[in-house]
C-alpha positions in Angstrom: 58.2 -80.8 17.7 58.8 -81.0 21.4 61.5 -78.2 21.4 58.5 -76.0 20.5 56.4 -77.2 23.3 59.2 -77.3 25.9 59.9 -74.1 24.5 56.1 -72.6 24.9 55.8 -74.1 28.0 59.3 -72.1 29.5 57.8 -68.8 28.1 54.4 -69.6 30.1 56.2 -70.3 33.1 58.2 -67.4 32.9 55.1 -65.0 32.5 53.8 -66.6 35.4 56.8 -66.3 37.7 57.2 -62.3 36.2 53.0 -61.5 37.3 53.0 -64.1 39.6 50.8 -61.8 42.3 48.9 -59.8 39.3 47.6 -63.4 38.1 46.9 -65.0 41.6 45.0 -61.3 42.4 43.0 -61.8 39.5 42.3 -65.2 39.9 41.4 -64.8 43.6 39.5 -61.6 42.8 37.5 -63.5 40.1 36.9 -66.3 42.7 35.9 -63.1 45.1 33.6 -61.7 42.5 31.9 -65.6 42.1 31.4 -65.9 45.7 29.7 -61.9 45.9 27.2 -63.0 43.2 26.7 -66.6 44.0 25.5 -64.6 47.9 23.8 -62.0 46.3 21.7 -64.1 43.7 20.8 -66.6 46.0 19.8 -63.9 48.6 17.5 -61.8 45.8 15.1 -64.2 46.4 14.3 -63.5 50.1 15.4 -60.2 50.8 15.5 -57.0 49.1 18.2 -56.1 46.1 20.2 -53.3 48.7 19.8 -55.9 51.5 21.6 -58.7 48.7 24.4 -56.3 48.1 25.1 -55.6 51.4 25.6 -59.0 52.5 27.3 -60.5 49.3 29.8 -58.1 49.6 30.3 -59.4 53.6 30.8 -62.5 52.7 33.2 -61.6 49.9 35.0 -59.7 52.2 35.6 -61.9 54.5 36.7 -64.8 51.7 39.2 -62.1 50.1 41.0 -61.3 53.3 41.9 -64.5 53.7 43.0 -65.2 50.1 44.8 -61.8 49.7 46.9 -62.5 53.3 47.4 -66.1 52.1 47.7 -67.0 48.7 48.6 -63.5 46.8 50.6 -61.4 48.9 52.0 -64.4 51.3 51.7 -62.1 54.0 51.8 -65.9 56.4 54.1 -64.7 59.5 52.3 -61.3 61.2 51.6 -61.3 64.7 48.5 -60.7 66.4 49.5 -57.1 66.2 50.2 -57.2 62.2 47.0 -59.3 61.4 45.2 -56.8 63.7 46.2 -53.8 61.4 46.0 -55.8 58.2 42.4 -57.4 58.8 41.6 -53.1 60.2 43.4 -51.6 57.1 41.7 -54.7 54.5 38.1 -53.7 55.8 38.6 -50.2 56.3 39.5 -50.6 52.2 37.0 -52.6 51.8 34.5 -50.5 53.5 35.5 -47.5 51.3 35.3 -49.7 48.2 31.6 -51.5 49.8 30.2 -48.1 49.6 30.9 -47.8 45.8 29.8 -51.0 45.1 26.5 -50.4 47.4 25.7 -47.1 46.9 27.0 -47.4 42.7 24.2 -50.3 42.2 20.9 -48.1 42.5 23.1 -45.3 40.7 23.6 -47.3 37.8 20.4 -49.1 37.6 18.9 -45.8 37.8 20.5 -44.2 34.7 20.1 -47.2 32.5 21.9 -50.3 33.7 18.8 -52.1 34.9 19.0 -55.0 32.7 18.1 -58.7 33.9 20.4 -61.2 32.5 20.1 -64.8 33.5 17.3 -63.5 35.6 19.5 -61.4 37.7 18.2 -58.0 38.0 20.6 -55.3 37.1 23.4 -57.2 36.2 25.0 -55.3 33.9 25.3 -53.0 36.7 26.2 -55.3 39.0 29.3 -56.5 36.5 30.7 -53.0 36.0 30.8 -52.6 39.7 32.8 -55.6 40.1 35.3 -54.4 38.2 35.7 -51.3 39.2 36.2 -52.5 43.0 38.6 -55.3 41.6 40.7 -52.8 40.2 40.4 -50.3 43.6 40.8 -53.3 46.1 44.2 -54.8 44.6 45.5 -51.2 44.7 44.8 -50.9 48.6 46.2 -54.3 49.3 49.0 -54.2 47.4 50.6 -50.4 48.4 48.6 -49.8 51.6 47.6 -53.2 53.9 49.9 -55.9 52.5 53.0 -53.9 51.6 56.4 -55.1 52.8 58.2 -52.4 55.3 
């Protein structure tokens, strides 16, 4: 019975060590995504849903940087002159993927995607948009700003 566990437990690991960054992108995107809406619903209640967006994805930007440079792509010894182009290239990404995520939200609410879940207004919306930039962000990071010469 243990050999099956130690045996689970190797195959696990292995995975892990194989998609190491893939799993630490996703987790850290996840954690990203959390920190986007956990802004942007606590901000729909004083300001205006374009006005939320805008400064959830800020925040989130500035969380992921750090994350991305530290934890997934162990980018750890750049000088000032490498985490000047990294932090440029990372928001320059982030500022091309910003405006999807901005401009996509009244987009998508107005063809359809308007519904309120939880009491968050166009949240379905809102969900398919953080997935697509998810998807366009590690693609930047990985082959553009973090990539090893």
């Amino acid at each position: 019975m243990g050999d099956g566990v130690s045996t689970d437990m190797d195959k696990i690991r292995s995975i892990y060590i194989k998609h190491q960054e893939k799993i630490l992108y996703l987790f850290f995107g996840g954690a990203t995504t959390l920190v986007n809406w956990v802004v942007y619903t606590l901000l729909l209640f004083v300001i205006p849903m374009a006005a939320c967006q805008a400064v959830a994805w800020f925040v989130a930007v500035l969380f992921a940087f750090y994350v991305n440079k530290i934890y997934v792509f162990k980018m750890t010894k750049t000088g000032s002159a490498g985490l000047f182009r990294e932090l440029l290239l990372f928001f320059g990404a982030r500022v091309f993927s910003g405006v999807i995520e901005i401009g996509g939200l009244p987009l998508l609410v107005y063809i359809g995607l308007d519904q309120t879940i939880f009491g968050i207004e166009g949240a379905l919306a809102k969900a398919l948009l953080s997935v697509i930039v998810i998807i366009l962000n590690y693609f930047f990071s990985k082959f553009i700003i973090f990539k090893r010469s």
